[in-house]
N, C-alpha and C positions, 0 to 999 in steps of 0.2 A: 152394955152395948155389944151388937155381935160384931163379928169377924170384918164383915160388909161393909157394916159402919165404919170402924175401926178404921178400915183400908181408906176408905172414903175420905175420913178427917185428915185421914195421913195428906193425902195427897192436898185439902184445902190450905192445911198446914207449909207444907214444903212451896207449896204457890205463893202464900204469904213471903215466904221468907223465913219464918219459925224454926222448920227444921231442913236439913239439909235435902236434894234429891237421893235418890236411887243409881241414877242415872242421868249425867247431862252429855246430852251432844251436843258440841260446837260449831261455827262457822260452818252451818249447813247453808245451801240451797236451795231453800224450800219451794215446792211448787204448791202454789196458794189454789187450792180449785174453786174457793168459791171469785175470786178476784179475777183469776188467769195470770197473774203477778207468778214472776219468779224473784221471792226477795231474800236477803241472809237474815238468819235469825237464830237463835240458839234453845233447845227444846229440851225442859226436865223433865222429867219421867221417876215416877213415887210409883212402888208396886206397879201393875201392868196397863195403868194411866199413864197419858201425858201431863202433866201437870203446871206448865206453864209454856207456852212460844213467848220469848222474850228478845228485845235485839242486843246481838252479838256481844259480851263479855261483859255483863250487865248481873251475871251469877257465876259464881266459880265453887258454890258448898256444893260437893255431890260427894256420894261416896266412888263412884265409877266415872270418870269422863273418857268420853270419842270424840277425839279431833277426826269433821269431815269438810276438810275443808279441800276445795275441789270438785266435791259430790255433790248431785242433785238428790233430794230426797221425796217422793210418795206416799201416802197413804198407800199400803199394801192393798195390793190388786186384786180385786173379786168376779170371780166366775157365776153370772147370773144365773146360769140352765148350763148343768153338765152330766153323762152317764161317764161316771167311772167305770162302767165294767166296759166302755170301747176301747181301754187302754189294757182290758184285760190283769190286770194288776187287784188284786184285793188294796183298801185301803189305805191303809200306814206304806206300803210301798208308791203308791201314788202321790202320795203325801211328801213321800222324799223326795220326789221328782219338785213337783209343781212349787214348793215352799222353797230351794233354791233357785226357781226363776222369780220371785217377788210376791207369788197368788197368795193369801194368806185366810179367802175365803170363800167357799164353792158351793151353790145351791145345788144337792146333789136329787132328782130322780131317778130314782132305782126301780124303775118299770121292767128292766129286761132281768134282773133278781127275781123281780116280783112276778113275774109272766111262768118264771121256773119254778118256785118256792111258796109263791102268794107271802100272807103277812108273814110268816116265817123271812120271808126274802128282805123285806124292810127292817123285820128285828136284826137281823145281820147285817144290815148298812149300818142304824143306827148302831150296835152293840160294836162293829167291830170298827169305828170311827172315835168311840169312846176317848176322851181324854186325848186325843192329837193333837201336837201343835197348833196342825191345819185344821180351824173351824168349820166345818161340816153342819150342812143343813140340811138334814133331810126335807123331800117332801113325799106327798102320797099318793104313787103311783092312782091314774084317772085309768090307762089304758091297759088292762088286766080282764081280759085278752084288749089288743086295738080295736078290731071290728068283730062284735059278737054276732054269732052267726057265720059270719066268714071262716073262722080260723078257731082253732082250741090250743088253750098255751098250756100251764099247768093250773091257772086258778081262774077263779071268775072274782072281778068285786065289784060290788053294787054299793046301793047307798050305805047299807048295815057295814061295809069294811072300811069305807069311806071315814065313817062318825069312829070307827072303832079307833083307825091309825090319825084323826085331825084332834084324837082325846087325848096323843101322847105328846106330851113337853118338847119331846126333840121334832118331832115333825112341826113343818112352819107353814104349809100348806097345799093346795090344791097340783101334782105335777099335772105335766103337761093334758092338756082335753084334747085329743086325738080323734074322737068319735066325732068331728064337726059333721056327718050327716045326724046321727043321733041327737046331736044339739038340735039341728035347724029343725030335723022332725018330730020332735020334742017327746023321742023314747022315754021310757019311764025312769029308765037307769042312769041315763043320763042326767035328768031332772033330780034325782035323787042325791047321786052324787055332787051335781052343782048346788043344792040346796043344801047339802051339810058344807060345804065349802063355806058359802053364805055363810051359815047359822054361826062357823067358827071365826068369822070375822079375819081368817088367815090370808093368803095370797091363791088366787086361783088361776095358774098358770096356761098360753095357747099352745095351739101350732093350726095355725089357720093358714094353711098352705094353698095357695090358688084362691082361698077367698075374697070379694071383692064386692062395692054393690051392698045389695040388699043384703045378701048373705052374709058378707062382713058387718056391718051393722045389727043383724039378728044373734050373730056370734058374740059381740061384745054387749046385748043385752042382757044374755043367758047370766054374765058375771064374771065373764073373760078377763084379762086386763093387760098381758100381753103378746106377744111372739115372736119365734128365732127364724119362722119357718118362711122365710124370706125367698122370693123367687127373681126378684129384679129391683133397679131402684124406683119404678113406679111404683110396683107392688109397696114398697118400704114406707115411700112416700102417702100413699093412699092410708095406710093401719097409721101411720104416725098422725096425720090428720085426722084419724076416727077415735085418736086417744089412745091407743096402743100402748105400751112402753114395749119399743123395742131392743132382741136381743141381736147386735148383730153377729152372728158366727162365723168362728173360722175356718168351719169344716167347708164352707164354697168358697173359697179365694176369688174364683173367677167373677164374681158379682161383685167382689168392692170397690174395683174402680168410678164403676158408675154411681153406686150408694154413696160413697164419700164424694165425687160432684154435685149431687143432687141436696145432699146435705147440705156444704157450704155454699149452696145458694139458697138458701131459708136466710127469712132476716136475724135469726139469733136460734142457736141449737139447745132443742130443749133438755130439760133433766130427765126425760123418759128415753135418754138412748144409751142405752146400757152396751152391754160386750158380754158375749160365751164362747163356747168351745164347740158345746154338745159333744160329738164324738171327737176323739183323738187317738187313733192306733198306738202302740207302746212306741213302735221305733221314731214316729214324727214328734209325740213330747217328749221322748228325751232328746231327740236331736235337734228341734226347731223349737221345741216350745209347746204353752198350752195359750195362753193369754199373752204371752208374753209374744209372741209369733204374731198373734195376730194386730198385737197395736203397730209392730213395727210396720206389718203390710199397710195398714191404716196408716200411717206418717209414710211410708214409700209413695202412697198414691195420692200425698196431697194435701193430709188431714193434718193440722196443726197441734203437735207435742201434745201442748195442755189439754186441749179439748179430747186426744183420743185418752190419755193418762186420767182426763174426768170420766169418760166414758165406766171407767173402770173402776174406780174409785168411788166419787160422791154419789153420780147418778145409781153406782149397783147399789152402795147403801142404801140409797130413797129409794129404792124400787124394793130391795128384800126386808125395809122397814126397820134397819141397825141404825138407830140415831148414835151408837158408839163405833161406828167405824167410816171410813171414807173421808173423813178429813186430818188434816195435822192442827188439832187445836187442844186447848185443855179440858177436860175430861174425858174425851174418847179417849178408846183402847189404843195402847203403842204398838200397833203393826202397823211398819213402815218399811221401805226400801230403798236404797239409793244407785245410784246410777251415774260412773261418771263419765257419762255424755248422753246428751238430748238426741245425736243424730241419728243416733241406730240403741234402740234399750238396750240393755243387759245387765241383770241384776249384778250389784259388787257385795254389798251385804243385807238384810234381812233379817228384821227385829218381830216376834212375834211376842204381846203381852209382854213387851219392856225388856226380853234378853236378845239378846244377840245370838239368833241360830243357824246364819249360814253367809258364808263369806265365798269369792271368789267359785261360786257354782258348788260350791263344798259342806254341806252338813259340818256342823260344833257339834251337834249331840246325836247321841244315836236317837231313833224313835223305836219307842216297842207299839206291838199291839197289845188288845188286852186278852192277858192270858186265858179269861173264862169262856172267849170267843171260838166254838169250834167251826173252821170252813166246811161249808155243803158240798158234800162228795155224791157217786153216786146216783146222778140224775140222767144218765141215760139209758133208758130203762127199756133195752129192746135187744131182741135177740139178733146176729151175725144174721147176717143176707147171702146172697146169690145174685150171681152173675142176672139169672132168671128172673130174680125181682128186679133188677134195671131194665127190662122191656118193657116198648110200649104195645100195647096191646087192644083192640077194637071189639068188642063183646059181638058175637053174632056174624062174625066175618074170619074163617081160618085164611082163605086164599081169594083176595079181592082187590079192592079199591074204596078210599071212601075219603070223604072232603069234611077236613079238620080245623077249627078253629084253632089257630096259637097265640101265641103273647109274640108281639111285634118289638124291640126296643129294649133298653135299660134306664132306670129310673121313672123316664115319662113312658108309659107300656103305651101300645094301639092293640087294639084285635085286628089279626090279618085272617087269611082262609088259605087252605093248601090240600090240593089233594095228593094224597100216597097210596103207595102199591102194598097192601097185604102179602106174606109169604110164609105160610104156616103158623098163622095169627100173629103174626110179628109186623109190625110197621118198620116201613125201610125208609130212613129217614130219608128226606132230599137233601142234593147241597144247601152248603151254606146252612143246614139248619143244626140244632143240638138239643139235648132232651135237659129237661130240669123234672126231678123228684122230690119229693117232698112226704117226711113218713113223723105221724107225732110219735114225741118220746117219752113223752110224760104220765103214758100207762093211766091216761082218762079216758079210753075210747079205742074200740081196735085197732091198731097199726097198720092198716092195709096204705101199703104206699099209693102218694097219686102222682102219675106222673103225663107231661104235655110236652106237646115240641114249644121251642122257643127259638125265635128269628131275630138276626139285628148284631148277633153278638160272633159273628159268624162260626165258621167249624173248628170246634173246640176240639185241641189235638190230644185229649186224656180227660182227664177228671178233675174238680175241684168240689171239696164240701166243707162243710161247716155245722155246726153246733150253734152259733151265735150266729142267730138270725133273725132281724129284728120283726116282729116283738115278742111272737110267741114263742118263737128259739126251737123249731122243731128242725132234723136233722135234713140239710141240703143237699141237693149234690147236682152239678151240672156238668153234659160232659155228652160224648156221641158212641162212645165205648162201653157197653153194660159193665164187662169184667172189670175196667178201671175202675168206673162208679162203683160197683161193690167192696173194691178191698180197698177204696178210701173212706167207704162209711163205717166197714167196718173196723178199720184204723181207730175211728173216733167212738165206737160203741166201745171198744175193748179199752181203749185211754182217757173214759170220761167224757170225751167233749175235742173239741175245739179245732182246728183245720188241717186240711189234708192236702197235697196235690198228690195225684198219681196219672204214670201216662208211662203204656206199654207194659202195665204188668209192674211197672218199677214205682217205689215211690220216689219222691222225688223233695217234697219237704212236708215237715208234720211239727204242729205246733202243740201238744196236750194242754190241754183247759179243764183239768179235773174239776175246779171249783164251780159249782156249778155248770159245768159246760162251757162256761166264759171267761173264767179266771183263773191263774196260771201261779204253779208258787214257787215259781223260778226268781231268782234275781233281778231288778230292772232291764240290767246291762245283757243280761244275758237272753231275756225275753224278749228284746228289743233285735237281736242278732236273728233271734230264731224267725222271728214275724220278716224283717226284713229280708232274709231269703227267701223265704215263702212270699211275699212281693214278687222281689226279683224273680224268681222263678217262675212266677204263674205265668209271665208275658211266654215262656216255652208252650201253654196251653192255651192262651186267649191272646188275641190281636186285640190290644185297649185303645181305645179312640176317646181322649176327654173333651171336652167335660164330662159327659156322662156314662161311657163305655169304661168306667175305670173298673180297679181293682175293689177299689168300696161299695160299689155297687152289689158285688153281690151276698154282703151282709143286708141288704134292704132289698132284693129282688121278690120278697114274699110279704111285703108290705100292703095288706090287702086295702088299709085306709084310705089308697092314695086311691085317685083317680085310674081308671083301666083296668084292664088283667091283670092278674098275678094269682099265681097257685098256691094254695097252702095245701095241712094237713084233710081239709076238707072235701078238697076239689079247684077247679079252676071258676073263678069268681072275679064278677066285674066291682069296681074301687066305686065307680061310680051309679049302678043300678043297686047295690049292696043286693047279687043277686050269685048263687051258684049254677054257673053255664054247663050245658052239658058241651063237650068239645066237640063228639060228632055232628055234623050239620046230617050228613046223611050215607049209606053203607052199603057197596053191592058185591054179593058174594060171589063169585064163577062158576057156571055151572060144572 
């Protein structure tokens, strides 16, 4: 009989009564998610099963008991759709974070690895996830580059990388489909990859943001079956009605008041509404949370305990296809968490596969990574700048005038029009306006910078860049000052990666993200300090206006998928004609 087995008998055995548990916890509080029932009852635990829910003092053989009495207890909390690398944190340090708030399992796409690395970027999710506490599931990156043609990341995948990485055991299926024009006009690549998706019988993950209509229903023929990318709570309400399963995220707070009304007026809330993260910067999950944040906002605005606590629980299992997690019954896995009080979460302890690993926000055991795993260094692959390469500049025009297409806005972009005065081929910027650059780094194609005005965010008093830019991660920089913009980009060539402020010559805060560009091999506590100055600082160079004028914004300002403008490494390109604009409308020189 092997090992499996073995374990297996164990635990039928100790259910019996036969042989003793592992493990019993007493006078818990269990919250029942398939019932909604908050009842007492007492839970053995054989190896890293549950092995019996029994009522209260009805078994006393264990080799280990925990009186919790007092405590409410969960099924450990699952992350539907999350990019670890927005926490900038490699793995096992994330892992430390998230497994002392309750998470105990997280569908992780690793698109912005993979936009740096291609498969290589997956092999190091999966490799450097290895054996963690924290259950880790990979999926496989769809959006490698987001919008082909618009933008160059570091890799291309089509269907052949597709079949390659849905061949591997740990990957569980299709991330996110991003390319929803490629979907609806039925690209070849598109097709190809949705069809191994298919073929693998896996999970084929959305983000049908602004879809609706026809288009929303042509999107989940293709073989869609969820999404996070939530704009309102009609929007929610429409995909949940087209059969969706939706993720709701906590990266927009501002939307779940009305989602969580619109919700508890359904006649009964389905199993297809699951809970994510998606992005999380370092200093907001250690300081608020990752999931754990977001249920409490969901019960602040309304939502009833259990149901947001199912959210998290039964419905991620049925939705990521783990018949062994998401409930507290017998034979599921023992990842659980308790809680003592329903009014506001906070995790008190945290059982992963039947041990006890974290109490009072406090890791029991250390976590290692695996030793064979070496971080990806060295992916900025560009030579030091000049002041010089931060102009903008008009081909055919040294001393004129000439009328400019810009990017309007943040997040939802417009095309607006502006004409500016030439002076010695230099464009002078107008008020209120500021330049955004964009230069690839990943040494597939000449580096010539592109650079456009951008309106809406008003006059930016220095510079701001980045490395981590979603998705092709090619290096950013906005700002009204060439020489700023330059010794913040080059800040981040010479340090690998990762963000910069500078204004007046001075920097002012710098985050290094050698890991790929994106990931930092600082400490939690201490990456989290450094990110959160670099916050607080920017407001010294940008006036933010939320929702959408925030500080996160400009990790996604090069988002060519979305609908509107936005610049990448290619040029300035509409989201929605998937077309490369030229900016000038038209150019007159002085005699």
């Amino acid at each position: 009989m092997c090992k499996k087995e073995q374990s297996r008998r164990h635990v039928v055995q100790s259910a019996k009564g036969d042989i003793p548990f592992d493990l019993l916890l007493t006078n818990a509080n269990i919250i029942d998610m398939v019932t909604g029932e908050i009842r007492p009852a007492d839970i053995g635990i054989t190896g890293n099963l549950i092995a019996s829910v029994h009522p209260t003092g009805t078994r006393t053989d264990a080799k280990e008991t925990h009186n919790l009495s007092g405590y409410f207890i969960s099924p450990g909390l699952i992350d539907t759709h999350v990019h670890l690398e927005s926490s900038h944190l490699p793995p096992v340090r994330y892992a430390e974070i998230v497994l002392t708030q309750g998470t105990t399992t997280v569908f992780w796409d690793p698109h912005e690895l993979a936009n740096v690395l291609g498969l290589d970027g997956v092999r190091y999710a999966i490799d450097a996830s290895r054996n963690l506490p924290l259950d880790v599931m990979v999926a496989a990156p769809s959006s490698v580059p987001s919008t082909p043609g618009l933008e160059m990341s570091g890799a291309d995948f089509e269907g052949e990388e597709m079949s390659t990485m849905l061949s591997w055991p740990e990957v569980h299926g299709v991330a996110e489909v991003m390319d929803m024009f490629g979907v609806l006009h039925g690209s070849e690549r598109m097709e190809e990859i949705l069809e191994a998706g298919l073929r693998s019988g896996k999970l084929i993950e959305g983000h049908a943001r602004g879809l609706k209509g026809a288009d929303l229903q042509a999107y989940l023929a293709a073989g869609v079956t969820s999404d996070h990318e939530l704009t309102s709570a009609e929007d929610a309400l429409e995909k949940l009605r087209a059969g969706l399963t939706l993720e709701i995220r906590g990266s927009h707070p501002y939307l779940l008041p009305d989602i969580v009304t619109t919700l508890k007026s359904l006649p009964h809330l389905s199993s297809q509404i699951t809970v994510c993260t998606d992005d999380v910067p370092p200093d907001m999950l250690l300081e608020k949370g990752g999931i754990i944040a977001l249920l409490n906002l969901l019960i602040e605005h309304g939502m009833p305990v259990t149901d947001a606590l199912r959210f998290a629980t039964l419905n991620g299992a049925i939705r990521l296809q783990r018949n062994d997690l998401g409930l507290i019954a017998a034979g599921r896995k023992a990842n659980l968490v308790t809680f003592d009080s329903l009014q506001t979460l906070k995790a008190h302890s945290v059982y992963v596969a039947g041990q006890k690993i974290a109490e009072k926000g406090k890791l029991l055991t250390t976590i290692h990574s695996p030793s064979d795993v070496l971080p990806p260094r060295e992916t900025m692959r560009l030579s030091p700048i000049t002041a010089d390469d931060c102009q903008l500049r008009i081909d055919g025009v040294n001393n004129g005038t000439a009328r400019l297409r810009h990017i309007q806005g943040a997040r939802f972009t417009q095309w607006g029009e502006v004409d500016v005065e030439i002076n010695e081929g230099v464009v002078q910027l107008p008020d209120n306006f500021s330049l955004i650059r964009v230069q690839h780094r990943h040494a597939r194609h000449e580096s010539k910078p592109q650079i456009a005005l951008l309106a809406g965010w008003g006059e930016l008093r220095g510079a701001i860049a980045t490395s981590y830019s979603h998705d092709s991660h090619n290096l950013v920089a906005l700002g009204r000052d060439p020489q700023d913009m330059a010794i913040a980009c080059n800040l981040l060539i010479e340090s690998g990666g990762g963000m910069a402020l500078v204004q007046n010559g001075k920097v002012l805060a710098h985050v290094a993200m050698p890991i790929a560009g994106m990931l930092s091999d600082l400490p939690a506590p201490e990456l989290a300090a450094q990110f959160r100055q670099l916050r607080d600082l920017s407001s010294e160079i940008a006036d933010w206006e939320p929702p959408y004028r925030v500080f996160k914004a400009i990790e996604g300002t090069c988002l060519a998928c979305n609908a509107g403008p936005h610049l990448t490494d290619l040029g300035l390109t509409d989201g929605t004609t998937r077309q490369i604009v030229d900016a000038v409308i038209h150019r007159n020189e002085h005699a």
